[in-house]
C-alpha positions as CSV (number, residue, x, y, z in Angstrom):
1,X,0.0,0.0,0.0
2,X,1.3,3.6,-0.8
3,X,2.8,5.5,2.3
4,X,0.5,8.7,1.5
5,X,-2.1,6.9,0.9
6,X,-1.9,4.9,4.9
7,X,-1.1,7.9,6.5
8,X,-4.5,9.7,4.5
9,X,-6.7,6.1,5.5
10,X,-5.0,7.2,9.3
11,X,-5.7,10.5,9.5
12,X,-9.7,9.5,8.5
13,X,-10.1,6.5,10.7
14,X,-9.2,9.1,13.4
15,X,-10.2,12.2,12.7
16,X,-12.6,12.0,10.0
17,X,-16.2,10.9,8.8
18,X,-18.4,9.9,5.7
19,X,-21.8,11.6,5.1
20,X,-24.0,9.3,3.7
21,X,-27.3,9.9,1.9
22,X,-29.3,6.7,2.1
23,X,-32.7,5.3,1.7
24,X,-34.6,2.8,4.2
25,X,-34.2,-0.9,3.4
26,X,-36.8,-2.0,0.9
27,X,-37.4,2.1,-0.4
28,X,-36.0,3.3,-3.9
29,X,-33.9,6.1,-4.7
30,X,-34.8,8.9,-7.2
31,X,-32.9,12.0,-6.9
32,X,-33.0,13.8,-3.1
33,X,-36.0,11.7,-2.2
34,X,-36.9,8.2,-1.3
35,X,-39.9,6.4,-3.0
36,X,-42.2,2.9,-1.6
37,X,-45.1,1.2,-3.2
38,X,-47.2,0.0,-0.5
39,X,-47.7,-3.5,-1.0
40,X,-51.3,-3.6,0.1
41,X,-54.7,-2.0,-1.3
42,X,-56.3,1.0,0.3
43,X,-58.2,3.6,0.7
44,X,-57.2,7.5,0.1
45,X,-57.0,8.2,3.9
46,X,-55.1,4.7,5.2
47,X,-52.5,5.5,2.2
48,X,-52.3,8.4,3.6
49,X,-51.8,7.7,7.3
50,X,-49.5,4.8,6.0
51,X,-47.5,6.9,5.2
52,X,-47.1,9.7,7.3
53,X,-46.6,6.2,9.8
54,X,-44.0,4.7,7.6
55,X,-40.5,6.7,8.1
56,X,-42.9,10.1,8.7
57,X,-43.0,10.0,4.7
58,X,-45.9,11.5,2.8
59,X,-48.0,10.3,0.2
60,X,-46.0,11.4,-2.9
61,X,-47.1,13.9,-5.8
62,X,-45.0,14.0,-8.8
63,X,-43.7,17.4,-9.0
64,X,-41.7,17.2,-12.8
65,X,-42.0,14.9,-16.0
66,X,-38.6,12.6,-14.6
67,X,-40.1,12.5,-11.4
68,X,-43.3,11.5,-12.9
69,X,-41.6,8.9,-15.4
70,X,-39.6,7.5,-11.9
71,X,-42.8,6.7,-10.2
72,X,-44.8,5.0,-12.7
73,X,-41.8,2.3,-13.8
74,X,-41.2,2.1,-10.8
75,X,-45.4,0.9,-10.0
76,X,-45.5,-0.8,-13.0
77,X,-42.4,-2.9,-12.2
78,X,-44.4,-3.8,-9.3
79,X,-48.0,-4.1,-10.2
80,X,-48.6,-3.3,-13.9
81,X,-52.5,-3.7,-14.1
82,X,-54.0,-1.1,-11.5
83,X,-53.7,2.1,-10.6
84,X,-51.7,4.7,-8.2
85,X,-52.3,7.1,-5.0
86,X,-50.8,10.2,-5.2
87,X,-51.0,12.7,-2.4
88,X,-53.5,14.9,-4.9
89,X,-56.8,15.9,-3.2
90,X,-59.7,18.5,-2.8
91,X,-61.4,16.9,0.2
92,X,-61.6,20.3,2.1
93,X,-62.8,22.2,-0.9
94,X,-64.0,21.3,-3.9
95,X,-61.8,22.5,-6.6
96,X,-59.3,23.1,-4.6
97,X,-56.6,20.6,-5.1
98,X,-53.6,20.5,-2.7
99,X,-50.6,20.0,-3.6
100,X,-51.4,19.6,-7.2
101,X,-52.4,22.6,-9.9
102,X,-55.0,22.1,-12.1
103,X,-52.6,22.6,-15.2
104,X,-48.9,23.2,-15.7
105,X,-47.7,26.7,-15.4
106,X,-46.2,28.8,-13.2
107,X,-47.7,26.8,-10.0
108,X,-46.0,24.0,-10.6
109,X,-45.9,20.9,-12.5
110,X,-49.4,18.9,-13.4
111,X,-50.1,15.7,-15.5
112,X,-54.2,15.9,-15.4
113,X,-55.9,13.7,-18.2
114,X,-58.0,15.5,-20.6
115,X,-61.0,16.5,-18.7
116,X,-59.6,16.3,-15.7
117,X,-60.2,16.6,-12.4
118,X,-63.7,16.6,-13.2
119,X,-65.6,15.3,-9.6
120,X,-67.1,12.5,-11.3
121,X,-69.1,10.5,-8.7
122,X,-67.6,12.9,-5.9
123,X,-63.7,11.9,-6.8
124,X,-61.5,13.8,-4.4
125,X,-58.4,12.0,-4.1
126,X,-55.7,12.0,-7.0
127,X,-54.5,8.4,-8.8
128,X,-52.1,7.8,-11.7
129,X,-54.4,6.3,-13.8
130,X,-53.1,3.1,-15.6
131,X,-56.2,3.1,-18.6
132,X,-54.6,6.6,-19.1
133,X,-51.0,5.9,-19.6
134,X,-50.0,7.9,-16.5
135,X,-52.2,10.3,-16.3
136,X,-53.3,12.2,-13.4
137,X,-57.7,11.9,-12.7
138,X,-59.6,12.1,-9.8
139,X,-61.3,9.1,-8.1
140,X,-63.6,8.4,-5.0
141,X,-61.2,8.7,-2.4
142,X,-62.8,5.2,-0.6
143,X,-61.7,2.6,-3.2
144,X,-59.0,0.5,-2.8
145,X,-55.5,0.8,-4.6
146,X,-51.5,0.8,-3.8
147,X,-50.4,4.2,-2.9
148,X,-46.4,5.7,-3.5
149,X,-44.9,7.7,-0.3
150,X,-41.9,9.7,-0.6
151,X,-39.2,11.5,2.3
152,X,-36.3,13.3,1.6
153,X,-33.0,10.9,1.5
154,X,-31.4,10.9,4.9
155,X,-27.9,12.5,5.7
156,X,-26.0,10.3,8.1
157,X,-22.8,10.8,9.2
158,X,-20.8,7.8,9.1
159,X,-18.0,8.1,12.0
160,X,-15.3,5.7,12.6
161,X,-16.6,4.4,15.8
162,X,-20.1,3.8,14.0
163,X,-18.3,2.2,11.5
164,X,-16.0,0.2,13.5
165,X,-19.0,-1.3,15.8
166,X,-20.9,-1.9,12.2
167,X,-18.2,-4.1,11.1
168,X,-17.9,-5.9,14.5
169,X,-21.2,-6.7,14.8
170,X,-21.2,-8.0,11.0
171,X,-18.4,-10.5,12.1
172,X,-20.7,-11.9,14.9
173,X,-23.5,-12.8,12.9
174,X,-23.6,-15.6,10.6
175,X,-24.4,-14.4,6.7
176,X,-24.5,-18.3,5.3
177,X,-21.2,-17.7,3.3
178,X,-22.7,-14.9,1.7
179,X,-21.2,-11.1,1.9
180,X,-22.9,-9.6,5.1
181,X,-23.9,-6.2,2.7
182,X,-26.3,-8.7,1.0
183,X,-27.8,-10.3,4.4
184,X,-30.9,-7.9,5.1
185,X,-30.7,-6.2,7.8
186,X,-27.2,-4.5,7.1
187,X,-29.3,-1.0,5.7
188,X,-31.0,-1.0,8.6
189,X,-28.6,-2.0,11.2
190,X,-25.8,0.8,9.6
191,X,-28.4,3.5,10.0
192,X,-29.2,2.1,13.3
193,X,-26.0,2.7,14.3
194,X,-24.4,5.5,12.9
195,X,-27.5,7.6,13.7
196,X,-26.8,7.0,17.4
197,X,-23.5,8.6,17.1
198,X,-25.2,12.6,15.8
């Protein structure tokens, strides 16, 4: 090993740290953000609470084209025959839909199917419609469907110490001959860790 290069690995392994910007086991990353497909059918409101349970996410709007694009391979990897929550809704007023405009412009990006939202059959609650290729429309908020959530990627510092009692507590357990970054609970057991140490 180079000199420079053993003094540098030193100097870090005492002095220094990593930041990390990870996702929780089993969520995707797009961007800053952190996507899950529940893996269940429900209502509007329990996609909604599922959520805001799950890692204090949110249920996820699309809020540009890529982003949009993301989310639906990313569903129709998953389940390609239904359609999609999407935190879209104009429960407290009709008309009046949060978090997503009615059309693209200056408020923000919008992928509404022609005609829509048009409070067919008192839809509140926004979908990504699969009949529509994507689509935005409005639905009753009371049927059942898988929902996206999203949270911002999270910034962990990764110290030597968290690190170092990591990789020890990697050796103790028993990975079946396999790496111990494939065994399942590694994500989960880094963050555990290294979170501990902010």
């Amino acid at each position: 090993m180079d000199g420079a290069f053993q003094v540098i690995l030193v100097l870090w392994v005492c002095c220094g740290y990593i930041l990390a910007e990870i996702c929780p086991p089993d969520w995707n990353r797009y961007g800053e953000s952190c996507y899950f497909i529940s893996n269940t059918t429900m209502d509007w409101y329990q996609a909604n609470r599922t959520c805001t349970e799950r890692s204090r996410a949110n249920l996820a709007y699309p809020t540009s084209q890529p982003e949009q694009d993301y989310i639906w391979e990313l569903f129709q990897n998953k389940f390609p025959s239904t359609d999609l929550w999407i935190g879209c809704n104009d429960i407290e007023e009709e008309g009046n839909w949060q978090e997503c405009p009615m059309k693209s412009g200056t408020n923000g990006y919008a992928n509404w199917g022609d005609g829509e939202p048009n409070d067919q059959y008192e839809s509140d609650c926004g979908l990504i419609r699969l009949s529509n290729n994507g689509l935005w429309d409005d639905y009753p908020c009371t049927h059942g469907l898988f929902a996206v959530c999203k949270l911002p990627v999270c910034s962990v510092r990764l110290t030597p110490k968290c690190l170092l009692r990591h990789a020890m507590e990697e050796l103790e357990k028993s990975c079946s001959g396999k790496g111990c970054r494939s065994h399942p609970q590694y994500q989960t057991s880094l963050i555990d860790n290294c979170c501990d140490d902010q």
